[in-house]
N, C-alpha and C positions, 0 to 999 in steps of 0.2 A: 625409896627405890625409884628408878628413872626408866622407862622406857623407850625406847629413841626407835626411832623410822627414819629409814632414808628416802629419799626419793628425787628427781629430775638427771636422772642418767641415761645416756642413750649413745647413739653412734653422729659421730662428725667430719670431717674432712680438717687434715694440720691448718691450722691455723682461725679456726673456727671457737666457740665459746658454749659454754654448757655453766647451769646453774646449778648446783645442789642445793640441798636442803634436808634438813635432820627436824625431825619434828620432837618435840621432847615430852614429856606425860610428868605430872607430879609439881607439886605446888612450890618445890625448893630448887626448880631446875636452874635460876638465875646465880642459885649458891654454887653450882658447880664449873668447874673448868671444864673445857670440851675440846677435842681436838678432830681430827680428819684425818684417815690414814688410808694407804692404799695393799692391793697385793695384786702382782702380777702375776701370770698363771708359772707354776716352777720356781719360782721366788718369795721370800719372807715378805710378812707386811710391814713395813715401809712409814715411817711420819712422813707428815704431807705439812701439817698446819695445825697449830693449835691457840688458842684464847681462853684467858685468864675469867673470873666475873669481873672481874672490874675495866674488862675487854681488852686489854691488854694483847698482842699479837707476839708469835712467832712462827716462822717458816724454814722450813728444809729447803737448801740453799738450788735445790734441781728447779723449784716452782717460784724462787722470790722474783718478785717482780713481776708475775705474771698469774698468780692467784690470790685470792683476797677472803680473807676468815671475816665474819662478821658474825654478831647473835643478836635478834629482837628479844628481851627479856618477858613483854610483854606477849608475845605470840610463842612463847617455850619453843622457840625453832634456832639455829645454827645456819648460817650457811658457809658455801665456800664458790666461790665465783670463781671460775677458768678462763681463761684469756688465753689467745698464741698456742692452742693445742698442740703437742706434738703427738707421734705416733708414739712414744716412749710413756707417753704417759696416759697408757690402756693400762685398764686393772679393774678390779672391782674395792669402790671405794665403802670406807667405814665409816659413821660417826661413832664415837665415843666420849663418856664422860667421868669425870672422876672426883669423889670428894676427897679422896687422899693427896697429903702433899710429896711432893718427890718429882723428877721432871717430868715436863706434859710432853716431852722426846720421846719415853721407854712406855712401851705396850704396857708393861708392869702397875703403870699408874693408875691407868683406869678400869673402873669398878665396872660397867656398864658399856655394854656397844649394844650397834644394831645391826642387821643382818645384811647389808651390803648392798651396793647398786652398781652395777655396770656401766663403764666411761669407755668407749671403744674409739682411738681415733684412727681414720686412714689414712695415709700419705698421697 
């Protein structure tokens, strides 16, 4: 079982940069995939970004280019780095993780989230 914590969300100005970070609990966390998702307030959540164990990357085509998935295996954390905010991309974000196979796109996959942080940008 995984426990995940989110944390470094806050409020920014477009075109400004924010760190996240998923902190992860549990001695097998390197075995799992992990992904990043968001939800806007009235709107479904959303894939953002996901990585493989073997770190392996893919991105939802609204953020490529301008966010970046990474995990230290060692420190059981995840991140996800923001570049070029826009104000479209407020929401409160998710980590999650999953040991099941199936795409790391579908909510479905994974077993494990954490309870969410706030990305607020202005224009």
């Amino acid at each position: 079982q995984v426990q995940l914590v989110e944390s470094g969300g806050g409020s920014v100005q477009a075109g400004g940069s924010l760190r996240l970070s998923c902190a992860g609990s549990g001695r097998t966390f390197s075995s799992y995939a992990m992904g990043w998702f968001r939800q806007a307030p009235g709107k479904e959540r959303e894939f953002v970004a996901a990585i493989w164990s073997g770190s392996s990357t893919t991105y939802a085509d609204s953020v490529k280019g301008r966010f970046t998935i990474s995990r230290d295996n060692a420190k059981n954390t995840m991140y996800l780095q923001m570049n070029s905010l826009k104000p479209e991309d407020t929401a409160v974000y998710y980590c999650a993780a999953s040991s099941a196979g199936g795409s790391l796109r579908r909510i479905q996959t994974y077993n494990y989230w954490g309870q969410g942080t706030q990305v607020t940008v202005s224009s």
